[in-house]
PDB file of N, CA, C, O and CB in Angstrom:
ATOM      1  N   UNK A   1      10.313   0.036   3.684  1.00  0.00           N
ATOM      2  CA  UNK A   1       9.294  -0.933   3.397  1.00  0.00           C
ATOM      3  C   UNK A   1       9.234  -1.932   4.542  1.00  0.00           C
ATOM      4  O   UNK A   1      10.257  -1.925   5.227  1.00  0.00           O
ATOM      5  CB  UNK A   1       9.561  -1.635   2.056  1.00  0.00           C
ATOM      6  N   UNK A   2       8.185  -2.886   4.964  1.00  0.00           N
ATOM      7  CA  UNK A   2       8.214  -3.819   5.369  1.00  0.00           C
ATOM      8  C   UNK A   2       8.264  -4.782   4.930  1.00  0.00           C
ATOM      9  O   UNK A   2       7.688  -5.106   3.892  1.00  0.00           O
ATOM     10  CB  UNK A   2       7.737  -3.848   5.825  1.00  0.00           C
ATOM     11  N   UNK A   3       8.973  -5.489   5.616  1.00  0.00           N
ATOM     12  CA  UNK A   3       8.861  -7.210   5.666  1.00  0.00           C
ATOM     13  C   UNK A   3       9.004  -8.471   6.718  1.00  0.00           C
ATOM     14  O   UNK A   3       9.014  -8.323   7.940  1.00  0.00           O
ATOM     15  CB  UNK A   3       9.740  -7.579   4.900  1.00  0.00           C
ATOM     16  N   UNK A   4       9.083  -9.371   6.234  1.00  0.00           N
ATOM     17  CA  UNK A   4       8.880 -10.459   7.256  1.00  0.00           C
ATOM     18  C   UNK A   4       9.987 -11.201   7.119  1.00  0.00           C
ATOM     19  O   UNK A   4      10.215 -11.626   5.986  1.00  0.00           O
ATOM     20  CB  UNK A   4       7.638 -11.319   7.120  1.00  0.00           C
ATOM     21  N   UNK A   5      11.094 -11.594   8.395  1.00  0.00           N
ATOM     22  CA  UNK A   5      12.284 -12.088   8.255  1.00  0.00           C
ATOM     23  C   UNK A   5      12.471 -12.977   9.617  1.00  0.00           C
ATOM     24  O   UNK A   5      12.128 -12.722  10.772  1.00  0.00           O
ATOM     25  CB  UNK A   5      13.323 -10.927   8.002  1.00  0.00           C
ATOM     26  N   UNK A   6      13.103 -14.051   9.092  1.00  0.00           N
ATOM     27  CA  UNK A   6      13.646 -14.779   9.999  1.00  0.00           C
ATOM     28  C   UNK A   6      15.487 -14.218  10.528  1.00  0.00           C
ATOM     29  O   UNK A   6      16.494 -14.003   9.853  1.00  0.00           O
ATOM     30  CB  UNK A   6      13.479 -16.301   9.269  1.00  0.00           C
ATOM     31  N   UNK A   7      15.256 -14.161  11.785  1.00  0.00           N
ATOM     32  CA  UNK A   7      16.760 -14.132  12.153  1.00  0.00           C
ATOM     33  C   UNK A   7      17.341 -14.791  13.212  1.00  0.00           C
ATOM     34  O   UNK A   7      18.272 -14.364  13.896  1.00  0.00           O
ATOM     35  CB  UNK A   7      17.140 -12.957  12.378  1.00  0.00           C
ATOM     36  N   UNK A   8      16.701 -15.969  13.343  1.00  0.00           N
ATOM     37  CA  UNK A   8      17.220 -17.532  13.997  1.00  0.00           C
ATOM     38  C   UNK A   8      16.317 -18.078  13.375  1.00  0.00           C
ATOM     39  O   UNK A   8      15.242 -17.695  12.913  1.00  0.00           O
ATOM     40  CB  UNK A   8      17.229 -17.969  15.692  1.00  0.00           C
ATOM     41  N   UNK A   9      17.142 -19.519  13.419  1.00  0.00           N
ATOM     42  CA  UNK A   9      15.879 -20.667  13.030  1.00  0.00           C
ATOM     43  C   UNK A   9      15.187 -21.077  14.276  1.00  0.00           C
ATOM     44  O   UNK A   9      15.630 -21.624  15.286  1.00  0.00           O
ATOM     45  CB  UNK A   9      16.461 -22.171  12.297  1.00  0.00           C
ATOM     46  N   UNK A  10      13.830 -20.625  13.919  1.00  0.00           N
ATOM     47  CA  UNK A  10      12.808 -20.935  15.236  1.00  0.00           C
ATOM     48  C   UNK A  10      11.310 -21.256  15.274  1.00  0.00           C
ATOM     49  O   UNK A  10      10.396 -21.164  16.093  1.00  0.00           O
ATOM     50  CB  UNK A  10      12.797 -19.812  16.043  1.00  0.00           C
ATOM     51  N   UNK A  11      11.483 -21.690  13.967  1.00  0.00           N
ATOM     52  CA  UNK A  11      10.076 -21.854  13.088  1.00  0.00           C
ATOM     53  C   UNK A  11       9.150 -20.653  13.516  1.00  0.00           C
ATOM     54  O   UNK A  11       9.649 -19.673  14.070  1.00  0.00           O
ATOM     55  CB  UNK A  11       9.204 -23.422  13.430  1.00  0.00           C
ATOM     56  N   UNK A  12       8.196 -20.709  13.334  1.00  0.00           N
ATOM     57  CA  UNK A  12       7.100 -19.706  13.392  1.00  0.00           C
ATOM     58  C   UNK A  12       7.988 -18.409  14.323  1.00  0.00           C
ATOM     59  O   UNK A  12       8.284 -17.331  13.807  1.00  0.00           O
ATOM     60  CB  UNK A  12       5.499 -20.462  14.268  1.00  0.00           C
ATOM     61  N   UNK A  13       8.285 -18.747  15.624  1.00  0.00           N
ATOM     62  CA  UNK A  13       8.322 -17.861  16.349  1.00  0.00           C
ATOM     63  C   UNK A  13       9.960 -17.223  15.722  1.00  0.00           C
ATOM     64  O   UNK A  13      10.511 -16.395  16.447  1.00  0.00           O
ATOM     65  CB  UNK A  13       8.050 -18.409  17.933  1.00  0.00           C
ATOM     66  N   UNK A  14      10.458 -17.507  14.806  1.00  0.00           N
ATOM     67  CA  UNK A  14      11.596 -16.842  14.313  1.00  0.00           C
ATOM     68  C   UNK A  14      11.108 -16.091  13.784  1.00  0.00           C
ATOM     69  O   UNK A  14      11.834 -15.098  13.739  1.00  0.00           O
ATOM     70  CB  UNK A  14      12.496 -17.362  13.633  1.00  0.00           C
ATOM     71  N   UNK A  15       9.822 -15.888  13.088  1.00  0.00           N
ATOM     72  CA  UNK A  15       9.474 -14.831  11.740  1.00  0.00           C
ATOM     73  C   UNK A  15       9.105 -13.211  12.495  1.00  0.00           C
ATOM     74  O   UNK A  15       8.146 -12.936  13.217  1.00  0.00           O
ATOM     75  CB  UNK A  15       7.737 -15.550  10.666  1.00  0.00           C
ATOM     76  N   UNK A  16       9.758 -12.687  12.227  1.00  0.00           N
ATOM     77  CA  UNK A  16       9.836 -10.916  12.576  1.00  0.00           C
ATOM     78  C   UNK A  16       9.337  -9.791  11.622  1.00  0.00           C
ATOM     79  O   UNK A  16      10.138  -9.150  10.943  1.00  0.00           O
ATOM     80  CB  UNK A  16      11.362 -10.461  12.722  1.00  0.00           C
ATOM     81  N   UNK A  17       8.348  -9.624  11.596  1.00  0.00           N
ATOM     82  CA  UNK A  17       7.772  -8.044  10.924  1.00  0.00           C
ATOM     83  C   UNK A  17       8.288  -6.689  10.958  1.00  0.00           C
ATOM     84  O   UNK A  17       7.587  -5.808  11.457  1.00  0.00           O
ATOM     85  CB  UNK A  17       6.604  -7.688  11.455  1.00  0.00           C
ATOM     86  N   UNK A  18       9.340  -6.442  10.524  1.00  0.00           N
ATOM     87  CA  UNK A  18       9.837  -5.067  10.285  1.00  0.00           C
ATOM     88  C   UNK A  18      10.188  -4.119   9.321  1.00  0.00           C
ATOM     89  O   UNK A  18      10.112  -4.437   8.134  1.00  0.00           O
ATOM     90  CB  UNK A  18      10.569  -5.028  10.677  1.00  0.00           C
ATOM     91  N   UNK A  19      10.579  -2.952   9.662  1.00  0.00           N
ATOM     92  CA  UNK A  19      10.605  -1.887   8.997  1.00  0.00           C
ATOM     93  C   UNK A  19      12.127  -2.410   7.743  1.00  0.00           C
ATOM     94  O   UNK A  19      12.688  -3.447   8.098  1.00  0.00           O
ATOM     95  CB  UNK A  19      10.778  -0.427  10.250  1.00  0.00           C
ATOM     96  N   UNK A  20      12.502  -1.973   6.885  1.00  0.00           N
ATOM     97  CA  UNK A  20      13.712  -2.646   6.228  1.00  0.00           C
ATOM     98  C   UNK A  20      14.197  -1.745   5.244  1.00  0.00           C
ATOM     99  O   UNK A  20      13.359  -1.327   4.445  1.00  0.00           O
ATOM    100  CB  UNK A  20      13.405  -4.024   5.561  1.00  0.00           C
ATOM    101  N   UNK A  21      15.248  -1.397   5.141  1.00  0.00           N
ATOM    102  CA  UNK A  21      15.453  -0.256   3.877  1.00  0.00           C
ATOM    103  C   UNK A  21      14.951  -0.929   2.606  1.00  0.00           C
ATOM    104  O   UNK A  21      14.985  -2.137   2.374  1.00  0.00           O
ATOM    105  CB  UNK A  21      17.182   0.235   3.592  1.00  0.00           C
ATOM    106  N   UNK A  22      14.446   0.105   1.763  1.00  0.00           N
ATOM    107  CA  UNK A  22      14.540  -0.271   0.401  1.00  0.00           C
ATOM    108  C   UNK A  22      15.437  -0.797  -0.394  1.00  0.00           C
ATOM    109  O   UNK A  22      16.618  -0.448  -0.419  1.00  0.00           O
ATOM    110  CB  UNK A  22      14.352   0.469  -0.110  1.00  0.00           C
ATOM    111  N   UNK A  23      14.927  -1.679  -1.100  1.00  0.00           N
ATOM    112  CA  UNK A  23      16.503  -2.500  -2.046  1.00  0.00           C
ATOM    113  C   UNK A  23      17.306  -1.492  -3.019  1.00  0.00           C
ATOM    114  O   UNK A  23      16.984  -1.044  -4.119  1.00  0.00           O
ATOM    115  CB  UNK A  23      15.943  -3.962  -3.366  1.00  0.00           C
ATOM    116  N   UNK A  24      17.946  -1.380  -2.586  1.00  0.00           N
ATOM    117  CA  UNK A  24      18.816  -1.122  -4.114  1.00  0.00           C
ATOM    118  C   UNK A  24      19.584  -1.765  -4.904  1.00  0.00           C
ATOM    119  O   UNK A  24      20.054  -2.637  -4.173  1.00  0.00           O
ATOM    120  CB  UNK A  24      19.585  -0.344  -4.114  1.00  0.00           C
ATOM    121  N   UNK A  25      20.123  -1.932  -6.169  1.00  0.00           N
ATOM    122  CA  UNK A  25      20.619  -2.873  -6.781  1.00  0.00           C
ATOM    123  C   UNK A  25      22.051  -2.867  -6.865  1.00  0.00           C
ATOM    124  O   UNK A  25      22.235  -2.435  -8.002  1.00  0.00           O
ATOM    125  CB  UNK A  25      20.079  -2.924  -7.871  1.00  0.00           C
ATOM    126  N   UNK A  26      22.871  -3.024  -6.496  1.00  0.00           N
ATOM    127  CA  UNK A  26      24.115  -3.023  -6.976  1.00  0.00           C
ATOM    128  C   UNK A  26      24.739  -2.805  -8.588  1.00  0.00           C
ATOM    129  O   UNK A  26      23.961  -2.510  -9.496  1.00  0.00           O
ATOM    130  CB  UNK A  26      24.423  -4.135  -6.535  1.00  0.00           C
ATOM    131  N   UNK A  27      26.280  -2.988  -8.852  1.00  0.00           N
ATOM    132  CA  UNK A  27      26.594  -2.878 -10.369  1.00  0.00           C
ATOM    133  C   UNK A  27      26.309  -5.124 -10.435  1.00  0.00           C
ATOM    134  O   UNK A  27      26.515  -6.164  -9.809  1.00  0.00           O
ATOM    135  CB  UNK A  27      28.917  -1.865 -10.803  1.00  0.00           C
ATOM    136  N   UNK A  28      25.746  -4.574 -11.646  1.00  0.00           N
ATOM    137  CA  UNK A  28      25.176  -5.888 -12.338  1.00  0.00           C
ATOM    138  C   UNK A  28      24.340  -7.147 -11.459  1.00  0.00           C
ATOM    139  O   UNK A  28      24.422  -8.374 -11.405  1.00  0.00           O
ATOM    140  CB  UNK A  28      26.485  -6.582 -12.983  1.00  0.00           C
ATOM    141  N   UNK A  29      23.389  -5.942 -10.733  1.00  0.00           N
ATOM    142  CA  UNK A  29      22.405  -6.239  -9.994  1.00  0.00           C
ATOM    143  C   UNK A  29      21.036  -6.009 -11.212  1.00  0.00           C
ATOM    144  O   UNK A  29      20.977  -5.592 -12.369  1.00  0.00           O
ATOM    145  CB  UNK A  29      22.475  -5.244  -8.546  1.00  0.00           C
ATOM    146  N   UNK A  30      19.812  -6.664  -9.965  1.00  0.00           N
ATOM    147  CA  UNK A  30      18.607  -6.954 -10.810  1.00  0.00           C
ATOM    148  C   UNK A  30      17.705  -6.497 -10.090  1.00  0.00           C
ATOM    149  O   UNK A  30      17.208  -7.476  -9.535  1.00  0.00           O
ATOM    150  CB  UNK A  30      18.306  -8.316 -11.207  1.00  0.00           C
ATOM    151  N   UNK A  31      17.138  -5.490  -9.730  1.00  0.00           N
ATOM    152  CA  UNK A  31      15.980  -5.190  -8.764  1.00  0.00           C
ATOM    153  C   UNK A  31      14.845  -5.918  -9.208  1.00  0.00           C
ATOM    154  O   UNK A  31      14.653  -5.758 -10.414  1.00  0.00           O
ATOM    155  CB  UNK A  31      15.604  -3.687  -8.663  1.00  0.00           C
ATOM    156  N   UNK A  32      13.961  -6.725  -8.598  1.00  0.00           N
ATOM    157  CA  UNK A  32      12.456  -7.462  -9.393  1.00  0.00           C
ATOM    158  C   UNK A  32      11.747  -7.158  -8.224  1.00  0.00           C
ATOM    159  O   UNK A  32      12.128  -7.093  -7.055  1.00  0.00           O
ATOM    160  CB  UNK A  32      12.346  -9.399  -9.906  1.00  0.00           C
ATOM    161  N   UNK A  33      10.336  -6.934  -8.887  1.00  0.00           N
ATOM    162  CA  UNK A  33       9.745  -5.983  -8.125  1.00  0.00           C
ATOM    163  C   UNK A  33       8.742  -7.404  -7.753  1.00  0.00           C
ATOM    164  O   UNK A  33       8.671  -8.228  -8.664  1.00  0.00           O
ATOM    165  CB  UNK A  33       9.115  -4.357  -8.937  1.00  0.00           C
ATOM    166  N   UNK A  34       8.049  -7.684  -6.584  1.00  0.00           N
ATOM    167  CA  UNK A  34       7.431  -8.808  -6.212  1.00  0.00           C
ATOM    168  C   UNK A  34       6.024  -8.274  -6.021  1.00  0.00           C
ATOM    169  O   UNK A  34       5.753  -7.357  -5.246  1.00  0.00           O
ATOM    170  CB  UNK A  34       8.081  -9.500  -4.990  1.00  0.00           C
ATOM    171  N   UNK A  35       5.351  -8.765  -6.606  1.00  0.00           N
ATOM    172  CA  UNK A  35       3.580  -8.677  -6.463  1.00  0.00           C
ATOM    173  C   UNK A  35       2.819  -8.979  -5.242  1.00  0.00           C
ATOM    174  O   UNK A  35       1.874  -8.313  -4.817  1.00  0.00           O
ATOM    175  CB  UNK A  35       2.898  -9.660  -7.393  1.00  0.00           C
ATOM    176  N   UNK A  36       3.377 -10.181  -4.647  1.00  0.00           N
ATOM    177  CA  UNK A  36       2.785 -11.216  -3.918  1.00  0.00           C
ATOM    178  C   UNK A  36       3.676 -12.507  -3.327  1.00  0.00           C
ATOM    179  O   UNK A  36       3.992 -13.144  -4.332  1.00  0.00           O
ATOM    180  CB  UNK A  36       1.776 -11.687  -4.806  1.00  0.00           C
ATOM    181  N   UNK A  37       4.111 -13.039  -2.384  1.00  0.00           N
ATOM    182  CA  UNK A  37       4.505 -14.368  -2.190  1.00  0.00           C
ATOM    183  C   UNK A  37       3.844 -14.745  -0.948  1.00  0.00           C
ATOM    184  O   UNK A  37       3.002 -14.014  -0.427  1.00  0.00           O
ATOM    185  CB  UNK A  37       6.004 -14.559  -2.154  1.00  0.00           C
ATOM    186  N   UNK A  38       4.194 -15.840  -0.471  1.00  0.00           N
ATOM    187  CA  UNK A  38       3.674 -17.020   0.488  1.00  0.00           C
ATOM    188  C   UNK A  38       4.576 -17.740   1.215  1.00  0.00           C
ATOM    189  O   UNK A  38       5.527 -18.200   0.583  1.00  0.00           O
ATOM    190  CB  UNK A  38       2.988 -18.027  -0.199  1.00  0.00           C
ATOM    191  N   UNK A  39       4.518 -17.937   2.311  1.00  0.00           N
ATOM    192  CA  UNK A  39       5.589 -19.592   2.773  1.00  0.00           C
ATOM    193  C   UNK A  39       3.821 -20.357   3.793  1.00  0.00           C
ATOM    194  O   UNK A  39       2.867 -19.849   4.380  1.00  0.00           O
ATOM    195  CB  UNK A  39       7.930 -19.006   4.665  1.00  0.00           C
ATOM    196  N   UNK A  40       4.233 -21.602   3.499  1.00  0.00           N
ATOM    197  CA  UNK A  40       3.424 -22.338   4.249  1.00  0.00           C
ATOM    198  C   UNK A  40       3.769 -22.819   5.599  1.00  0.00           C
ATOM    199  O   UNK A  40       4.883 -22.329   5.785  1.00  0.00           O
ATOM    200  CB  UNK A  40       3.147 -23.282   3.571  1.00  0.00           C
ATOM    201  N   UNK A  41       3.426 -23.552   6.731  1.00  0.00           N
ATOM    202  CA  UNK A  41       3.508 -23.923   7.995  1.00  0.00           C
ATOM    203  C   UNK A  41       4.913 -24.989   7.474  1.00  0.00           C
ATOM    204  O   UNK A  41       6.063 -24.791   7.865  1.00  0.00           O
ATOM    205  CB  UNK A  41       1.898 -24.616   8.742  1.00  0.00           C
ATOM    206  N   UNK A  42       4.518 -26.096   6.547  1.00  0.00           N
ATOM    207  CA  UNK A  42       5.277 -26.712   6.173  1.00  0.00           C
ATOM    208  C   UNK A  42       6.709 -26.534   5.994  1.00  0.00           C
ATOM    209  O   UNK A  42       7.683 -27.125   6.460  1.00  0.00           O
ATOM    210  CB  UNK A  42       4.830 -26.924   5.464  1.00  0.00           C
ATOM    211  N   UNK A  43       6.565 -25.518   5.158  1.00  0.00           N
ATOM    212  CA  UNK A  43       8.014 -24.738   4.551  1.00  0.00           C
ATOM    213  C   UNK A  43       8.774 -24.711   6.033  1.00  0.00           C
ATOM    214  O   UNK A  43       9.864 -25.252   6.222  1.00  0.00           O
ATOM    215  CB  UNK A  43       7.743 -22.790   3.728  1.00  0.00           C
ATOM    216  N   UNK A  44       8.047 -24.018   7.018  1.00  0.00           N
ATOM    217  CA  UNK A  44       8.684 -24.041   7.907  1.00  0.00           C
ATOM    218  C   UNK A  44       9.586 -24.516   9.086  1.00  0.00           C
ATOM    219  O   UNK A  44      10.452 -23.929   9.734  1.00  0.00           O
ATOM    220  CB  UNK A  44       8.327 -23.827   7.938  1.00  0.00           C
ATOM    221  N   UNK A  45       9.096 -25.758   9.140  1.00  0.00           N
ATOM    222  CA  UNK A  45       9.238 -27.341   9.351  1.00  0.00           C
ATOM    223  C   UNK A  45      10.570 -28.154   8.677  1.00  0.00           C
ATOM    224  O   UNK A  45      11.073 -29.253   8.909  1.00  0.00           O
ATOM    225  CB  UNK A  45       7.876 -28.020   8.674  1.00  0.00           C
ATOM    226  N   UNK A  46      10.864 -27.130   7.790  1.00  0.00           N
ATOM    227  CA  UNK A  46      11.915 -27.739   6.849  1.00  0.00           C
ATOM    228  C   UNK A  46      13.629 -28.018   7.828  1.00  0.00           C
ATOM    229  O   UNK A  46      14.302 -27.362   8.623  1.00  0.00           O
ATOM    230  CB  UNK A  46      12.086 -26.394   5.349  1.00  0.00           C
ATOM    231  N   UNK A  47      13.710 -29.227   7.231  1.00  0.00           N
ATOM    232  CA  UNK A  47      15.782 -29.045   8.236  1.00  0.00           C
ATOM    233  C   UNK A  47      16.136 -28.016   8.087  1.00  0.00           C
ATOM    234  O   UNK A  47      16.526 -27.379   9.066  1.00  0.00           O
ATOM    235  CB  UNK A  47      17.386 -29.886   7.682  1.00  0.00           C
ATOM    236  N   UNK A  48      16.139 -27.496   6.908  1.00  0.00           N
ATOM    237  CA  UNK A  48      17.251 -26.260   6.686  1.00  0.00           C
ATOM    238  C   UNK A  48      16.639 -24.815   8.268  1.00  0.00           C
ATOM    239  O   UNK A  48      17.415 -23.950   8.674  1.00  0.00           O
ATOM    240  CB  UNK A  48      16.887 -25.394   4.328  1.00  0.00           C
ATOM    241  N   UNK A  49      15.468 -24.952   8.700  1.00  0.00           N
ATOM    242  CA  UNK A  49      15.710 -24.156   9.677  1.00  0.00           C
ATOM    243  C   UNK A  49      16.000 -24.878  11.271  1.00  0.00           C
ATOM    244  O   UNK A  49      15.958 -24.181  12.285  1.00  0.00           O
ATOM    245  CB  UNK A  49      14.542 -23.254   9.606  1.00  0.00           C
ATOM    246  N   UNK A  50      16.271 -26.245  11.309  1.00  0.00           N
ATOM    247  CA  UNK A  50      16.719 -26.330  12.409  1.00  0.00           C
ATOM    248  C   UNK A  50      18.033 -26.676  13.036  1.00  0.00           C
ATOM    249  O   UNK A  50      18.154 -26.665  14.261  1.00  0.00           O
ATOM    250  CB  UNK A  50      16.072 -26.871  12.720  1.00  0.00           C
TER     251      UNK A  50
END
């Protein structure tokens, strides 16, 4: 599957589009299946990524 991941904090230019294995769940794991999400410019901006 794809997705979108940060792997430094670098605001915008940290966010990476790639290929990613499928989840699997572990023992007394929860797979939830996601419809849809969002992050805003803001979010990004946040301390926690700098």
């Amino acid at each position: 599957m794809k997705a979108v991941r940060i792997h430094e904090p670098a605001g915008i230019s940290g966010l990476v589009y790639e290929e990613v294995p499928d989840a699997r769940p572990g023992l007394c794991d929860v797979l939830v299946k996601v419809a849809a999400c969002g992050i805003t410019h803001n979010e990004l901006d946040w301390p926690i990524w700098t």
